[in-house]
KEKE-591306 format. One line per 10 residues: their letters; for each residue x, y, z of C-alpha. Coordinates in steps of 0.05 Angstrom, whole numbers, padded with zeros to 5 digits. Layout:
residues N
a> X,Y,Z  ...
end
This chain:
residues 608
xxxxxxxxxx> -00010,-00269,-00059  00046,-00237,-00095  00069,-00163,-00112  00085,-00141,-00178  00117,-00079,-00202  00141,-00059,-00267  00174,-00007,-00302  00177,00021,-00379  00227,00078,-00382  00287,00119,-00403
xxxxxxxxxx> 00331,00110,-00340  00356,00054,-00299  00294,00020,-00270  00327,-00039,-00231  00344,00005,-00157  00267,00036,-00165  00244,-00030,-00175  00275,-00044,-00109  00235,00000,-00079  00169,-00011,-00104
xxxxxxxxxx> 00171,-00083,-00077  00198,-00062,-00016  00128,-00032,-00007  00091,-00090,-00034  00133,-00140,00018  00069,-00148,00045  00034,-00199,00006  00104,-00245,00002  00169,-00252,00025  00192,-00319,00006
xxxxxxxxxx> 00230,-00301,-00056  00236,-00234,-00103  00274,-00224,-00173  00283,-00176,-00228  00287,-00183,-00304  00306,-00126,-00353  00305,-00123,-00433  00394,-00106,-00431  00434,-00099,-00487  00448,-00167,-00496
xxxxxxxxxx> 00385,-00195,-00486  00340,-00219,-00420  00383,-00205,-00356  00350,-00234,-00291  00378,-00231,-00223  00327,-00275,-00166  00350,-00292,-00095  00312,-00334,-00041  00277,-00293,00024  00264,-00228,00034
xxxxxxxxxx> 00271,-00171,-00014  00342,-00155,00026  00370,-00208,-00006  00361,-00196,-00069  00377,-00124,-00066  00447,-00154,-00042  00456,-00195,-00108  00447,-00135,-00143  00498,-00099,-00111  00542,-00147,-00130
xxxxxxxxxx> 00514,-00162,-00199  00482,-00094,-00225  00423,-00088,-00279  00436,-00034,-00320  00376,-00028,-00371  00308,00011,-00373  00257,-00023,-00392  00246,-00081,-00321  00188,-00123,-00288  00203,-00149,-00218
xxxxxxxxxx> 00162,-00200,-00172  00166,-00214,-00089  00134,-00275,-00079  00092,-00310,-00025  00100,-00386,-00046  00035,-00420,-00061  00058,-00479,-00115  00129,-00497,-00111  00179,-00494,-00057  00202,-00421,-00041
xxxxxxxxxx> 00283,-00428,-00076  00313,-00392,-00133  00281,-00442,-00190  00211,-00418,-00166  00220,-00349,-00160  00193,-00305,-00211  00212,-00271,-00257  00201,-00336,-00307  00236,-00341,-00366  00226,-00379,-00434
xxxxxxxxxx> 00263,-00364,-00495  00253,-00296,-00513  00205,-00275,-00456  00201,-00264,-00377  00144,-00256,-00339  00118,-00243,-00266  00051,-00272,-00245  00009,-00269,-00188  -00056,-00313,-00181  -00070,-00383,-00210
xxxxxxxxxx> -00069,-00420,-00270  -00123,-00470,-00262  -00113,-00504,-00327  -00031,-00501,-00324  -00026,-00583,-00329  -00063,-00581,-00395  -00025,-00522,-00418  00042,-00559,-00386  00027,-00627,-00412  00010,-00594,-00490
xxxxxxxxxx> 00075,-00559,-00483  00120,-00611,-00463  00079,-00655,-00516  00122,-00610,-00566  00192,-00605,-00536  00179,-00551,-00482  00231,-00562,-00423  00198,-00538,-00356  00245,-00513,-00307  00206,-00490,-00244
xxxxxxxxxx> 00149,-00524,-00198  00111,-00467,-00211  00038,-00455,-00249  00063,-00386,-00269  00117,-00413,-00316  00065,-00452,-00363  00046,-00372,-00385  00121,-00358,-00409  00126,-00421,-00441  00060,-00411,-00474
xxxxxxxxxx> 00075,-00338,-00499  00142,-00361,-00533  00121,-00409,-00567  00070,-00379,-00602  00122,-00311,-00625  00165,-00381,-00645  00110,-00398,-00687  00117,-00332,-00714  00068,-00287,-00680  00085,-00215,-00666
xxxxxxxxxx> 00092,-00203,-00584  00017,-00167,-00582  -00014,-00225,-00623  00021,-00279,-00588  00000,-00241,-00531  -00065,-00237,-00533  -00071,-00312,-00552  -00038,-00335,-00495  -00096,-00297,-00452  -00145,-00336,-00485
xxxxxxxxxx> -00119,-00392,-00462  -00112,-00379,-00393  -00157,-00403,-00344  -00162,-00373,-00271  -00148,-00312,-00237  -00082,-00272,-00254  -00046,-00210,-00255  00020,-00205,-00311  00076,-00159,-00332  00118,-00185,-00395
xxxxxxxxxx> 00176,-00160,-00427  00215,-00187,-00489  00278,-00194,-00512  00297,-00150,-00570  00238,-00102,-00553  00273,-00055,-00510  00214,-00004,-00480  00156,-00051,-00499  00122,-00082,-00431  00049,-00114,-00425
xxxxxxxxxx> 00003,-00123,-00370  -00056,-00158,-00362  -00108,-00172,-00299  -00167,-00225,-00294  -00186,-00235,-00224  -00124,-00203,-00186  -00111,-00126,-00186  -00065,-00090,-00231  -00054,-00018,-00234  -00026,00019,-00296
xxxxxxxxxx> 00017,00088,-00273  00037,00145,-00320  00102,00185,-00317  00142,00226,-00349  00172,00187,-00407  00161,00127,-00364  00097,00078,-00354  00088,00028,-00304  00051,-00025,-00271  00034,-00044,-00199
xxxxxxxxxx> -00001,-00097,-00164  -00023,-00039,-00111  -00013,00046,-00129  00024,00042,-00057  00081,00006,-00107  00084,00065,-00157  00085,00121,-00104  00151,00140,-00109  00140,00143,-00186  00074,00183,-00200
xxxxxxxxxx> 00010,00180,-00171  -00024,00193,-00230  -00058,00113,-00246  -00110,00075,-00277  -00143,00024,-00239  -00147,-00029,-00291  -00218,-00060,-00299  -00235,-00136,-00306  -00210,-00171,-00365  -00167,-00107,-00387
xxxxxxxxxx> -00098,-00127,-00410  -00041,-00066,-00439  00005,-00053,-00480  00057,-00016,-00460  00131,00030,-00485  00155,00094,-00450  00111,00142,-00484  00040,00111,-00505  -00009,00060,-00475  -00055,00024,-00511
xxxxxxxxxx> -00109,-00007,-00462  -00163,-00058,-00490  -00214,-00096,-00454  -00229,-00175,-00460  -00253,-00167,-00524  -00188,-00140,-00549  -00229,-00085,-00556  -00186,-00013,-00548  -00212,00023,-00495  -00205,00088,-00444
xxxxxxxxxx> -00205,00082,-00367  -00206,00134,-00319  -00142,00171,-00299  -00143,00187,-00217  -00087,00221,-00172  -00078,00172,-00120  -00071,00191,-00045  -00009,00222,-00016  -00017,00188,00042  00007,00104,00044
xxxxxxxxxx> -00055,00085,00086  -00100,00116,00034  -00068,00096,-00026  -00068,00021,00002  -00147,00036,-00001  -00134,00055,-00075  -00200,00075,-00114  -00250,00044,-00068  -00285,00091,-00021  -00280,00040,00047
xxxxxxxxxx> -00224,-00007,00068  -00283,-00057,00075  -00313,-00051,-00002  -00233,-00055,-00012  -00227,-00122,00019  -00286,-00147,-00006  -00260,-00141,-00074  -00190,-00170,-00057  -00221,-00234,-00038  -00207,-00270,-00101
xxxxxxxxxx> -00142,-00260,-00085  -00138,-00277,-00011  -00171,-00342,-00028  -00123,-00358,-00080  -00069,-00341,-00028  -00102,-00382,00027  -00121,-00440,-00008  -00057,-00456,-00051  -00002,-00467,00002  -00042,-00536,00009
xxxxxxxxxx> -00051,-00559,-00059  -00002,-00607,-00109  -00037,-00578,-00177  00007,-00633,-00209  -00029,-00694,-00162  -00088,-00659,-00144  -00076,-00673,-00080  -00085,-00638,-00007  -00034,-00628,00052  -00047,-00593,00108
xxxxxxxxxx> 00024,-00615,00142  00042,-00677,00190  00018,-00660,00251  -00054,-00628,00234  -00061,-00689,00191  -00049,-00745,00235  -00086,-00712,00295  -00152,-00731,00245  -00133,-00802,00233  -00164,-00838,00299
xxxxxxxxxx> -00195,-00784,00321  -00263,-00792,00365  -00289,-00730,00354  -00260,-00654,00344  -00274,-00587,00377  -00268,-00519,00339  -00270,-00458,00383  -00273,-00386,00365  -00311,-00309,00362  -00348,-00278,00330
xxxxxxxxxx> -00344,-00286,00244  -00292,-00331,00265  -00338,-00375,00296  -00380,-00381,00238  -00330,-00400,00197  -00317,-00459,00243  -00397,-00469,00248  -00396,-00482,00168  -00346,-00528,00174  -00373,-00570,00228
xxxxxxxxxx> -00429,-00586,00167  -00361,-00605,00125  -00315,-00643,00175  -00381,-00683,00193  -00410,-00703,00130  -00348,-00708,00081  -00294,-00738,00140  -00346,-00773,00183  -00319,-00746,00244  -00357,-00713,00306
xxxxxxxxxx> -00354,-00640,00306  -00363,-00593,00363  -00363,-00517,00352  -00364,-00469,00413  -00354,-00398,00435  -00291,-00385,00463  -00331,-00345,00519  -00372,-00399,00537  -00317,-00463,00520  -00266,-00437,00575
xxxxxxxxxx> -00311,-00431,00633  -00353,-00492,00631  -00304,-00546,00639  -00304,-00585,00574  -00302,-00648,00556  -00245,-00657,00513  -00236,-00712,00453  -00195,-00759,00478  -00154,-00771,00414  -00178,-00720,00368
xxxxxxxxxx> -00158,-00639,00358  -00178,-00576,00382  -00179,-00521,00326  -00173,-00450,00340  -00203,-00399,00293  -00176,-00326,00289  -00146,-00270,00249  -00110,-00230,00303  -00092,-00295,00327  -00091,-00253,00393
xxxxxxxxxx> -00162,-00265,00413  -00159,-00262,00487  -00214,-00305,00508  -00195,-00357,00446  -00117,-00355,00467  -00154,-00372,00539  -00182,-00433,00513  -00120,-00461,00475  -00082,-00453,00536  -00134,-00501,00571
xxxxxxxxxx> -00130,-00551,00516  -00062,-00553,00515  -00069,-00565,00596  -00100,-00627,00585  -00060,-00652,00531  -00103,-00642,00464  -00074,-00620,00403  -00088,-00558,00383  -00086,-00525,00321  -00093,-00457,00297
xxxxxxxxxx> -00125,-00432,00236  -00101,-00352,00239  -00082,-00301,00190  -00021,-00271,00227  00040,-00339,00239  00066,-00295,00293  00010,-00288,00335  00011,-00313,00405  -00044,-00377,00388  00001,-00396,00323
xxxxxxxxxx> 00054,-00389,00373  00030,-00431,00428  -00008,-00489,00385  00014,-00553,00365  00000,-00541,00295  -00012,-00479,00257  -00048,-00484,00182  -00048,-00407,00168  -00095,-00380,00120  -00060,-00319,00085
xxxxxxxxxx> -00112,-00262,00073  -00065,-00209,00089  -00080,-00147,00125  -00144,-00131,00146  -00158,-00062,00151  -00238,-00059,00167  -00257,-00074,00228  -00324,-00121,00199  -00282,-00180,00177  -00286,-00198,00100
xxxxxxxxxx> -00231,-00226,00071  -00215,-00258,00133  -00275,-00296,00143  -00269,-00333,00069  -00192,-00341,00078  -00214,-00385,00144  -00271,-00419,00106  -00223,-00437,00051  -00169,-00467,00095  -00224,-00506,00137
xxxxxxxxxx> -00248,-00532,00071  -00179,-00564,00055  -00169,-00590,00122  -00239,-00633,00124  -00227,-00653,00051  -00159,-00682,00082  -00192,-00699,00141  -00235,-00747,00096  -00176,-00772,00057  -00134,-00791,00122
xxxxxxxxxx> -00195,-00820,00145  -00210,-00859,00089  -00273,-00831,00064  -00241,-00788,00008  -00233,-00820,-00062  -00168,-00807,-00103  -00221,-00785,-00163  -00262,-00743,-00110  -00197,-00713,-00085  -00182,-00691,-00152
xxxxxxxxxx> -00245,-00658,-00164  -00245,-00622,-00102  -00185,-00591,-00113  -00210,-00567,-00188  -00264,-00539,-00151  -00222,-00505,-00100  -00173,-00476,-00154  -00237,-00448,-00189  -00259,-00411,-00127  -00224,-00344,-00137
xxxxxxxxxx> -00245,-00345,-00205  -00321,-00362,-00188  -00319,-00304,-00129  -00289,-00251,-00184  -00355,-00267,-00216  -00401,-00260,-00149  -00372,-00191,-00146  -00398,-00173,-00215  -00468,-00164,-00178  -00445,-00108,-00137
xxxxxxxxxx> -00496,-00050,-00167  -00548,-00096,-00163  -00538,-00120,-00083  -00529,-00036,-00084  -00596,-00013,-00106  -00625,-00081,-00071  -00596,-00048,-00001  -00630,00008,-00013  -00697,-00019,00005  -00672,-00035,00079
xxxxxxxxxx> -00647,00023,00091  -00719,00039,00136  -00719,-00031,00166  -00715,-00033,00240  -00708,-00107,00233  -00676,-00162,00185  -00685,-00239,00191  -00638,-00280,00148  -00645,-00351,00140  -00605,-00411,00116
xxxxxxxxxx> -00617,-00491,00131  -00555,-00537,00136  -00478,-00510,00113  -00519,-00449,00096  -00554,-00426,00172  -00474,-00406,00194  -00483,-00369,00130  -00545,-00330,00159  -00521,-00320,00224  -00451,-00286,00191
xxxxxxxxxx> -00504,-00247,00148  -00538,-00221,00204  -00477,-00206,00236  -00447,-00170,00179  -00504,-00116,00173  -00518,-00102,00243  -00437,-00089,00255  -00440,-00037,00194  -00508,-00008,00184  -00529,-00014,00266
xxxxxxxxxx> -00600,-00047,00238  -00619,-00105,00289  -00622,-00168,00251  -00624,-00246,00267  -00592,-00303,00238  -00645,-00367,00250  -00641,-00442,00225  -00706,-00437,00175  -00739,-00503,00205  -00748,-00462,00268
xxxxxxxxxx> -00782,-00412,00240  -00845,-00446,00265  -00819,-00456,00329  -00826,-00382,00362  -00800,-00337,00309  -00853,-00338,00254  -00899,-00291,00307  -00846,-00229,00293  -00865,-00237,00214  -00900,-00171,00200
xxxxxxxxxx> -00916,-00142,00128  -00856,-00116,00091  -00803,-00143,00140  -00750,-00162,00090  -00730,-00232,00094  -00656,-00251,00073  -00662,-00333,00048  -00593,-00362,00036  -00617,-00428,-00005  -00575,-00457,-00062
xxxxxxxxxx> -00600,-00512,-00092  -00587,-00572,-00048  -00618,-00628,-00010  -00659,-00585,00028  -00675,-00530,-00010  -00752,-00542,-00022  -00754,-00552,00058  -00720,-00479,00053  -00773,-00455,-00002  -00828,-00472,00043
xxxxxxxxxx> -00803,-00441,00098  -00804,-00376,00049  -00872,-00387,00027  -00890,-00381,00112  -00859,-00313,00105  -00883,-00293,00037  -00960,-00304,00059  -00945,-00263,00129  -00926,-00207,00082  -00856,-00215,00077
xxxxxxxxxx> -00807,-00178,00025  -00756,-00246,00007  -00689,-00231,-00021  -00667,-00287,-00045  -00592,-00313,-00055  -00584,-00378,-00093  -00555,-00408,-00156  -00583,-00424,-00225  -00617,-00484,-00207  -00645,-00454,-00139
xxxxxxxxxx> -00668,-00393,-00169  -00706,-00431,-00225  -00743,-00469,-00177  -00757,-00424,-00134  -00797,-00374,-00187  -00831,-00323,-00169  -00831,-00330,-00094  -00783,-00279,-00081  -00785,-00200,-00091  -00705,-00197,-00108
xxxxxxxxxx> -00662,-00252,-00128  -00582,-00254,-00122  -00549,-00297,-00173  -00495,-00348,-00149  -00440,-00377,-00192  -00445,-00453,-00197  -00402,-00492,-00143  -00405,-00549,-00093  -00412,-00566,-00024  -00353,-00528,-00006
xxxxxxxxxx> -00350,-00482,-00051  -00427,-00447,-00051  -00420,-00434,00019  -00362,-00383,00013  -00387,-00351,-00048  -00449,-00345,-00015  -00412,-00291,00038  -00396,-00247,-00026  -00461,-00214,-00033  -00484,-00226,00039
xxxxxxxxxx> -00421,-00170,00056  -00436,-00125,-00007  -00511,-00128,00016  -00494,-00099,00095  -00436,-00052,00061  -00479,-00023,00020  -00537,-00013,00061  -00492,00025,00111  -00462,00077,00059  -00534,00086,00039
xxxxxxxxxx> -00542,00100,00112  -00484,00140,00122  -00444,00101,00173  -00370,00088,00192  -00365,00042,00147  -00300,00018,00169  -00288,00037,00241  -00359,00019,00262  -00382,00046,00341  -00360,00009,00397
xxxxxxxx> -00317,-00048,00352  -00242,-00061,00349  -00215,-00099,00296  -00185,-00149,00351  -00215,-00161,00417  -00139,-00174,00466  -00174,-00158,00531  -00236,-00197,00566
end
C-alpha cells in the first residue's frame, strides 16, 4: 500500500531517507514526506507525486536532524494532496502509517468529542491524534505508546518519533510488514529490507503483533503482550531481487503472506470510511444501472475470480451474469448485452487472447471495463473503464496475491452494482464495507494456520490424484484449488461442483484418494456434507476447509479440518483461497519443485 522507512542515528538522515523510498516507490507514488525530531522541535517537509518532488522541496528547504521517519504513499482514503500525505502530525508527535484503521471513526469521533482538530482525510491521522493525547494526559511516549496499540483495530505498520526525544523512534506491525535494521550507531525501520540496503543488511523480520522501541544504540523489541522479547537477526541478500523476497524461501510463500496488504491496497481506493459507502467511478457505475445482463471474460485464476463473482453480481445486484474463457468468448461469436458491460479480468493486463476479446466488445459498442493490476497495460488502456485492483508486483508465476486483489475489487463493484441498482440498503452498505475493511485483518489470521496446512500437505505428497469440491460461491473456489496445486506440485487434480459428484465422477473415488471440501457454513452446506459422506464411505481421506459453525456441524466426518475466520458472503470466499494456496505451496516444497518458476508456465501469457 505504502512504503515506510525510518531512521534513528547520529548523522543527517533526511538525503538517506530519500533513498530508501526511492526503492520502496513501488507500492505508491501519489505523495511522499519526511519528518525529523530538529532542534526546534518537529520539522516536516511533504510534497504531492512522485518521490522527485519532494526531493526538490528539500533542496530548497533542507532537514538537518538525525533522528527521521519518512512515508511514499499510494492513496487509499483521502485525495492524494499535501494535507493527506504522511508524515501526520499532532502536537508533539508524527507518524507514518501504512494499512487501515478499521475503527478510525470511533477513535475520530471520541477525539473530536474532546477538542481534537483533524486536519487530513486520512484514517492514519486518528493514530497521531490518539498517541498525543494520551502523553497530554501525561503518559510517558512508551506508555502512551503502547495504549494507543490497544486501541487500534485493523492491519498496520508505524514509525513514530517525538518532539523533544531526539534519537527515540518506535515501530510497530499488526497485519502489514515491518522490518527492524541494525547499524552502526544507527537503527532503522523498513516496510521491505530492499529499503535499508544501502544502510545494513543486517535485519529482523518483525513477527505479528511485535511493536519496538527504538534510539541509536539499543532496541527493545516486545511482542503483543508487551512482553520483551528476542527475534532472529539475518543478513539479508546482496542482491535487490532477493532481498525483495526477504526471509521467505519462494516469491510465492512471499506473496501469499503479503496478501493482507494487497487487499487492503485493493479494496480501499473504493471506500468513504466516513459514509461507509462504495464508488467504483462514473462510468463502471452507470454501465450497471439498466443493464440486461453482464459478461466477465478472462484466463486462467483470473477467470475464477470472475466465476466467484458471477455468484455475487447475481444474487446481491440481481443482474444476469455471464463468465467465459477468453479462448472460447472470441471465437464463437457472442451475443453481447445490449445495455450492460463487459468486464475484463487480468494482472498483466496484456493477456493476448483477453485483449482479443475486449477489442471485439469494443467493436460492437459494449462497454468494457477492466479489472487489472498494472493501469498501463494495453486492456486498461483500451477499455472504457478501468477499476484497478493494486496488488503490486507479482513475482511467482502461480498467481496469489493477484487472484484476491481481483476478488476484492469484484466484490466492491457488485456491492455497487446492487446499490445503483437498487437492491443495496444504506444499512447493508454500511455493513459491507465493515466487513470489507476487516478483510486484511481476518486473512492475517488465515495465515496463522500455515504449519498446520504444512504438515497437512504432507500426506499428498504420494497422491497421483486430488478432487476438490465446493457448491455455490465456493465450486470457483475448488476449481482455483485445483488449479493452484497442479501448477506447483505437477499432481493432477480436478475442481468439480459437489452435486455432480453423482453424476460421473463418484466412479474415480478409490480408498485414500484425498478429497479437498471447500464448505463454510452456508445455505448449502449440509447438501455439501452429504456429498462428503459419498466420499467418506468410498474410502476417501476429506480435508476439510470451513468456519466455526461449518466445522462444528460437520464433526467427525473429516480426517483434517482447516479453520476459517468468521466472514460473509463476500468475504469467506477470498479467505477461503488463503489456505487453498498454502496447501499446493506447501505440498510442492515437500516435493521439491520450482516453486516459483513452475515447467512450461510464464507469469503472463502475450502470445496465442
Amino acid at each position: 500500500m505504502c512504503g515506510i522507512v525510518a531512521i534513528s542515528g547520529k548523522e543527517p538522515v533526511a538525503g538517506r531517507l530519500i533513498d530508501g523510498l526511492k526503492r520502496l516507490e513501488y507500492r505508491g507514488y501519489d505523495s511522499a514526506g519526511i519528518a525529523v525530531t530538529a532542534a526546534g522541535g518537529l520539522d516536516r517537509r511533504r510534497a504531492p507525486g512522485k518521490i522527485v518532488n519532494l526531493e526538490s522541496l528539500l533542496r530548497e528547504q533542507p532537514m538537518n536532524a538525525t533522528t527521521g521517519i519518512a512515508h511514499t504513499r499510494w492513496a487509499t482514503h483521502g485525495k492524494p494532496n499535501e494535507s493527506n500525505a504522511h508524515p501526520h502530525m499532532a502536537g508533539g508527535v508524527a507518524i507514518v502509517h501504512n494499512g487501515i484503521i478499521e475503527n478510525f471513526r470511533e477513535l475520530r469521533d471520541s477525539l473530536q468529542a474532546v477538542g481534537r482538530t483533524f486536519q487530513s482525510e486520512t484514517d492514519s491521522e486518528v493514530i497521531a491524534q490518539l498517541l498525543d493525547q494520551k502523553i497530554s494526559e501525561g503518559a510517558d511516549p512508551v506508555d502512551a505508546f503502547e495504549a494507543t496499540l490497544a486501541e487500534l483495530e485493523g492491519a498496520f505498520a508505524l514509525a513514530v518519533i517525538f518532539d523533544g526525544q531526539e534519537g527515540l523512534m518506535m515501530g510497530a506491525r499488526r497485519g502489514s510488514p515491518l522490518v527492524l535494521g541494525y547499524g552502526d550507531g544507527e537503527m532503522y525501520l523498513g516496510s521491505d529490507a530492499i529499503a535499508l540496503a544501502p544502510f545494513t543488511r543486517d535485519v529482523t523480520y518483525l513477527e505479528e503483533g511485535d511493536w519496538c522501541v527504538l534510539t541509536p544504540d539499543s532496541f527493545d523489541i516486545r511482542n503483543a503482550r508487551g512482553e520483551r522479547v528476542n527475534r532472529k537477526r539475518v543478513a539479508s541478500a546482496v542482491n535487490d531481487a532477493l532481498i525483495e523476497r526477504g526471509e521467505y524461501d519462494h516469491f510465492m510463500l512471499k506473496e501469499i503472506h503479503e496478501q493482507p496488504e494487497s487487499i487492503a491496497r485493493s479494496i480501499m481506493p473504493y471506500v468513504d470510511q466516513v459514509a461507509g459507502t462504495l464508488d467504483i467511478g462514473t462510468v463502471a457505475t452507470a454501465s450497471f444501472t439498466a443493464a440486461d445482463r453482464a459478461v466477465a471474460i478472462a484466463c486462467g485464476t483470473a477467470y475464477y475470480a470472475a466465476f466467484t463473482a458471477k455468484y455475487w453480481f447475481e444474487q446481491a445486484a440481481r443482474l444476469s451474469f455471464e463468465t467465459d474463457i477468453a479462448s472460447e468468448f472470441r471465437y464463437r461469436q457472442p451475443v453481447l448485452p445490449q445495455s450492460g458491460p463487459a468486464l475484463f479480468v487480468s494482472q498483466s493486463g496484456e493477456t493476448a487472447d483477453t485483449l482479443a476479446a475486449l477489442r471485439y466488445c469494443r467493436q460492437n459498442g459494449t462497454t468494457a471495463v477492466a479489472i487489472v493490476n498494472v493501469p498501463e497495460s494495453s486492456i486498461a488502456r483500451e477499455a472504457g473503464a478501468v477499476v484497478p485492483t493494486h496488488a503490486g508486483p507479482e513475482i511467482g508465476v502461480a498467481s496469489t496475491k493477484a487472484f484476491t486483489a481481483q476478488l476484492s475489487v469484484l466484490a466492491v463493484m457488485a456491492l455497487a452494482a446492487a446499490r445503483a441498482r437498487g437492491h443495496l440498503l444504506p444499512g447493508d452498505e454500511v455493513k459491507a464495507v465493515k466487513n470489507l475493511l476487516a478483510l486484511p485483518r481476518k486473512v492475517t489470521e488465515a495465515l496463522e494456520s500455515q504449519e498446520q496446512i504444512a504438515e497437512i500437505a504432507k500426506t499428498l505428497t504420494q497422491a497421483n490424484d486430488v478432487l476438490f469440491l465446493g457448491r455455490g460461491r465456493y465450486y470457483p473456489l475448488a476449481l482455483e484449488g485445483a488449479l493452484k496445486l497442479k501448477e506447483v506440485s505437477y499432481i493432477h487434480a480436478e475442481g468439480y461442483a459437489a452435486g455432480e459428484l453423482k453424476h460421473g465422477p463418484i466412479a474415480l473415488i478409490e480408498k485414500d484418494l484425498p478429497v479437498v471440501v471447500v464448505a463454510p457454513k452456508d445455505e448449502l452446506f449440509e447438501k455439501t456434507i452429504s456429498n462428503v459422506e459419498e466420499v467418506r464411505a468410498r474410502g476417501a481421506k476429506v480435508i476439510l476447509i470451513s468456519d466455526d459453525a461449518g466445522i462444528a456441524m460437520a464433526g467427525n466426518r473429516a480426517d483434517h479440518v482447516i479453520r476459517l475466520p468468521d466472514g460473509d458472503n463476500f468475504t469467506l470466499p477470498i479467505l477461503a483461497a488463503i489456505p487453498l494456496q498454502l496447501l499446493a505451496y506447501h505440498v510442492a516444497v515437500a516435493k521439491g519443485t520450482d516453486v516459483d518458476q513452475p515447467r512450461n508456465l510464464a507469469k503472463s501469457v502475450t502470445v496465442e
